[in-house]
Structures are given as C-alpha cells and as structure tokens.
C-alpha positions, 0 to 999 in steps of 0.5 A: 459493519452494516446489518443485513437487510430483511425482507417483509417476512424478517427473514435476512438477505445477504447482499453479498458483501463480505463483512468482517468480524471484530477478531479480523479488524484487530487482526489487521489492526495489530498487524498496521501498529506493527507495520507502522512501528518497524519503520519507526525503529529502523530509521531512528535506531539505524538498525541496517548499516546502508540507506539503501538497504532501509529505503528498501526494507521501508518500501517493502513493508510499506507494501505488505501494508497495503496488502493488509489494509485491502484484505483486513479492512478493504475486504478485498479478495478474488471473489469479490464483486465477481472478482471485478475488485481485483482486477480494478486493483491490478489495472490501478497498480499498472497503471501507478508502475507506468507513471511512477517508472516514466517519471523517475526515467525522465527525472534521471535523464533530465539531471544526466544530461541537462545539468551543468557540470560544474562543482556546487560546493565553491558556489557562495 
C-alpha cells in the first residue's frame, strides 16, 4: 500500500485509488488457498465420478478465482477510475471469449474433417 500524499501544509491528499486493508488481503488470501486447494483434492481424490464433471468444477472455481484476485488484490470494482477499469475488463474478457471460441471451433473442424480415417491402434 502506498501512503497518501501530503501537501506543504501536511494535510492528506486522496488520490482516489482504493487501498486495501490487511483483514481484505487476508480475506482474499484465505479465500485463493482455498480456491486453489480444492482442485487439488478434486483430482487427486476423484472426488466426481466423470472427467467432465471435474473439468468443469475445475473451470468454475478457476473463474471465482479471478473474480477474487480482481476484487481482494487488483481492487477492481465499477467506480474505479470512473468505471474505465471494468469496462477495460469487459472488452479483454470479449475479446478472450472471441479467440478461445474460434480456436477450439477450427481445432474441431480441422480433426473432423482432415483426419484420416484409419484405426492408430494397429500402427506399430
């Protein structure tokens, strides 16, 4: 954290950033062990019965990580910087949608259509 800045007089200046405090770093700290744990435990316990269903509980819990990291750490929210930061977010989430979308699209075609059909297990 970085101290506020004063002015000739030693009053305090806010220069409008939002600071956290120690019990919101150990908040969010807390809550990244644990995000990080579970996981862990979900794979190496095989906790769900289908691959899937891990991949996809993996996937979620990664995501409420991120969330975690932006608030906690990042100290993003909608009034920040006049709610430029989110909506800097919002178009850097699109735009990963976008390229990750097209990519497993073409990687799908591209094994549909352009492999050959022929059995890899009798191939020494």
């Amino acid at each position: 954290m970085t101290p506020a800045h004063t002015d000739d007089h030693g009053h305090a200046e806010d220069d409008g950033h939002a600071h956290g405090s120690l019990r919101s770093y150990l908040v969010g700290f807390g809550l990244s062990v644990i995000l990080t744990a579970v996981p862990f435990w979900l794979v190496m316990t095989g906790a769900l019965d289908s691959k899937q269903a891990t991949a996809f509980a993996i996937m979620a819990l990664a995501v409420i990580q991120i969330v975690v990291h932006m608030v906690f750490f990042l100290h993003m929210n909608v009034r920040s910087e006049n709610g430029w930061n989110m909506m800097a977010l919002i178009f850097t989430l699109v735009l990963v949608v976008i390229t990750l979308t097209g990519s497993l699209w073409v990687m799908y075609h591209l094994n549909t259509n352009m492999m050959p059909g022929h059995d890899m297990s009798q191939i020494p």
